[in-house]
C-alpha positions, -999 to +999 in steps of 0.1 A: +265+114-198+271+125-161+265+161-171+235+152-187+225+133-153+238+165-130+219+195-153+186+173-145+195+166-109+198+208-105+162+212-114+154+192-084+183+207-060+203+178-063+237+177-068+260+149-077+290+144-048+275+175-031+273+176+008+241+178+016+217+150+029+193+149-001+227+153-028+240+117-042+272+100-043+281+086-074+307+052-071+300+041-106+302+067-135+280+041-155+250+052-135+237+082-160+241+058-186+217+037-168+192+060-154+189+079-186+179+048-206+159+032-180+140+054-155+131+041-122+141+008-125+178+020-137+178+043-106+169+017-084+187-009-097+218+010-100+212+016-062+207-020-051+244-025-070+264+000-050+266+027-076+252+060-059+245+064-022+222+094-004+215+097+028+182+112+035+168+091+003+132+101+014+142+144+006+156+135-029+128+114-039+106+141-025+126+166-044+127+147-076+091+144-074+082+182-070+106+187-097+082+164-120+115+146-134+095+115-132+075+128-157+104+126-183+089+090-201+120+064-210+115+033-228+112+012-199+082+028-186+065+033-222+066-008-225+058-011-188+023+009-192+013-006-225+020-039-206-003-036-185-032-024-207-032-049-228-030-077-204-049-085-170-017-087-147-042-089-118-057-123-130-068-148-104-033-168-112-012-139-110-028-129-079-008-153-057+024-136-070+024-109-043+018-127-013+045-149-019+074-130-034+065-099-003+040-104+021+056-143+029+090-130+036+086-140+069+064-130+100+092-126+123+107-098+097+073-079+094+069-080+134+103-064+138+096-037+112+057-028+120+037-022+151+029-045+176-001-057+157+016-059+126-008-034+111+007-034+074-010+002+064-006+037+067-012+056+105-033+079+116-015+106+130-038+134+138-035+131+176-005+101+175+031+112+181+043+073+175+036+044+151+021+022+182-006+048+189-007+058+152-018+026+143-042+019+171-059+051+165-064+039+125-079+010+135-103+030+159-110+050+131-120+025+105-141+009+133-162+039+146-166+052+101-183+013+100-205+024+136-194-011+145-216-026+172-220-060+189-232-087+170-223-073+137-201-095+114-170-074+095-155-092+063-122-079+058-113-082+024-071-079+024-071-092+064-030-088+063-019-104+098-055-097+113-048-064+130-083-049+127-101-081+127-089-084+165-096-047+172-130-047+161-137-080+179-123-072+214-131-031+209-164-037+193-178-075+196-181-078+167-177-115+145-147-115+119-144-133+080-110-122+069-091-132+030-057-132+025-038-143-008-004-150+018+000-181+033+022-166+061-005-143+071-032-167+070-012-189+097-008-159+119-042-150+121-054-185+127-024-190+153-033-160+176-069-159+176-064-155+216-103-168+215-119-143+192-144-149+172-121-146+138-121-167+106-094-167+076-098-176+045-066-180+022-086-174-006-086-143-034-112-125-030-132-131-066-132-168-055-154-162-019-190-166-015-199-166-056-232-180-047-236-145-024-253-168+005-232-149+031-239-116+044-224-095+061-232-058+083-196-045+070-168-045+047-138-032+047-106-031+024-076-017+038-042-017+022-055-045-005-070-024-033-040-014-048-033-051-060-069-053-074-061-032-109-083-012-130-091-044-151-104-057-118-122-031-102-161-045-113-150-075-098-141-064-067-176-044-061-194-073-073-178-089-042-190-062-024-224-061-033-230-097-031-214-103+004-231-064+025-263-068+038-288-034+017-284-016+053-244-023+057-212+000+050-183-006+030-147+010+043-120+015+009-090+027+024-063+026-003-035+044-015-042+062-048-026+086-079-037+122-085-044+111-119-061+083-141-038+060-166-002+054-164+014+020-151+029+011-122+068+021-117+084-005-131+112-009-102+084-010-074+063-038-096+100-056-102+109-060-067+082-050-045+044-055-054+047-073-086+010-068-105+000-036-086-016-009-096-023+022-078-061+035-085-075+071-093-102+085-080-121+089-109-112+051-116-129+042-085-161+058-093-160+046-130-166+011-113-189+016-081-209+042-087-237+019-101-233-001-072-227+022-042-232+057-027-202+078-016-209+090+015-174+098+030-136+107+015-113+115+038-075+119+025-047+115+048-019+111+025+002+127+041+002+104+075+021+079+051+051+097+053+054+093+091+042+058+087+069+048+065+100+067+084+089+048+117+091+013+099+122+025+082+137+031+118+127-002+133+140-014+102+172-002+107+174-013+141+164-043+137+187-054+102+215-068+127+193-098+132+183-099+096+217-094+078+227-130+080+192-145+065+187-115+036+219-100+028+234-067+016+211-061-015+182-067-002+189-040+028+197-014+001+162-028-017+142-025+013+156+011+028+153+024-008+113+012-012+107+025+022+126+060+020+118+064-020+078+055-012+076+080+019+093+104-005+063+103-026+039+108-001+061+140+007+057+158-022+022+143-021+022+129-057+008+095-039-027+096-015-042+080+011-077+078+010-107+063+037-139+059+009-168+050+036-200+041+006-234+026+012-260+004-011-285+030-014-274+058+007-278+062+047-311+074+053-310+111+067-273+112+060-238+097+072-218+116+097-178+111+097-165+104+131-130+125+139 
């Protein structure tokens, strides 16, 4: 079975007990067994247990991925796709999942691992040659595709630890409505409001302002669409069209897959973002192009892949103070989601895209800020 496991390795450049950075190191024969019957969640797995070791994860994932050996379909991911068209794992109650198995694993961990305003999405790297300025200039951008002004009032729908809420309230004056499905986060936000004019709601987002009496000059979504699901997508533009004013702007910024169907990887939805599901484009337009206007796409994948390394560092530098608290399998999980998802972003099998849309369509035209 490790033949098997090294002839499809070679397709990708990767070679078992070789010497270079992207090649594994095999400690448990039992792992071709494994992978070969179980995909990505055997591979990951097996990695969480000691069996292999690589040390520049990110270039074999990238490697694998160019090679399209994720393509070859095991059992695991057959059931895990069919799973998730037949039932709604997105529901309202399954919603809540996420935010506390990941995004409440504890503020003091995130702060150690992201920027200083714990800004929870990809960078914007154009002109940025570190994750502080990186994520500052994201936030800029988000703000200036919105034309934020004073006296405007943002909902962000996904508020994470309120990064651009407080941007675009000391930046741009404007008033801030934020949701969040984590408990952790919604205590952050309300806990270093420094005197801005912020609000959180803990709240999913199907369940806010059903009767549509607030309104609101913008909306933006960043980093929280890829938990909504296909099966949800209606749902969440109903939100949208209910709560922006017929002269406002909605910002999507989400990460996305080059192509419609498929199911989440099953190692990823096991022990990262359980319920997740990474849209397509032509799955977002199935669902707001009755409701909204495209005026702007602007992909930045790529970015991503910087994003992620620069967490992965602090990461690293930081697990001294962690080690005690999370132990040794849950530092192999977190450098292998890390190093395996900027992988993807590599080999650019995984997008980034900012989707700026309007009601009815900016009169004379919208022009994209740089």
């Amino acid at each position: 079975m490790l033949d098997v496991l090294a002839r499809m390795l070679a397709q990708a450049d990767v070679k078992l007990n070789g010497d270079r950075p992207w090649d594994i190191q095999v400690h448990d024969h039992r792992i071709a067994r494994r992978v070969l019957a179980q995909g990505s969640l055997g591979l990951g797995e097996s990695y969480m247990d000691g069996w292999w070791d690589c040390e520049a994860l990110d270039e074999f994932f990238c490697r694998i991925l160019r090679a399209r050996l994720d393509e070859r379909v095991s059992p695991t991911l057959v059931w895990h796709s069919l799973h998730a068209r037949l039932f709604n794992l997105q529901s309202v109650r399954r919603a809540w999942h996420v935010g506390q198995t990941h995004y409440d694993l504890g503020n003091d961990f995130f702060a150690a691992m992201l920027d200083s305003r714990m800004t929870y999405t990809c960078g914007y790297w154009a002109r940025a040659t570190n994750l502080e300025d990186a994520q500052a200039a994201k936030l800029d951008l988000v703000c200036r595709k919105l034309g934020l002004g004073p006296g405007m009032r943002l909902l962000d729908i996904g508020c994470g630890w309120g990064s651009l809420m407080k941007f675009a309230a000391r930046h741009y004056g404007v008033a801030c409505v934020g949701l969040t499905i984590s408990r952790e986060q919604a205590v952050h936000v309300w806990e270093n409001r420094e005197g801005l004019p912020i609000e959180v709601h803990l709240s999913d987002y199907r369940t806010f302002n059903t009767a549509g009496r607030e309104t609101f000059d913008r909306l933006a979504s960043v980093g929280m669409f890829e938990h909504v699901g296909r099966r949800n997508h209606g749902a969440f533009f109903d939100v949208a069209t209910r709560s922006l004013k017929d002269n406002g702007l909605l910002l999507l910024h989400t990460i996305g897959k080059n192509r419609r169907g498929g199911g989440t990887d099953p190692w990823i939805d096991r022990y990262i973002f359980p319920n997740g599901e990474l849209p397509s484009l032509g799955e977002i337009a199935d669902r707001s192009e009755l409701r909204f206007v495209v005026e702007d796409l602007h992909n930045f994948g790529a970015d991503y892949d910087s994003t992620l390394m620069a967490w992965h560092a602090r990461f690293h530098a930081a697990w001294p103070r962690f080690a005690p608290v999370y132990g040794e399998r849950f530092r192999r999980m977190w450098r292998y989601y890390l190093l395996a998802c900027a992988g993807t972003f590599r080999a650019r099998t995984t997008q980034l895209w900012q989707i700026v849309l309007s009601p009815s369509g900016v009169p004379n035209g919208y022009s994209r800020t740089s």
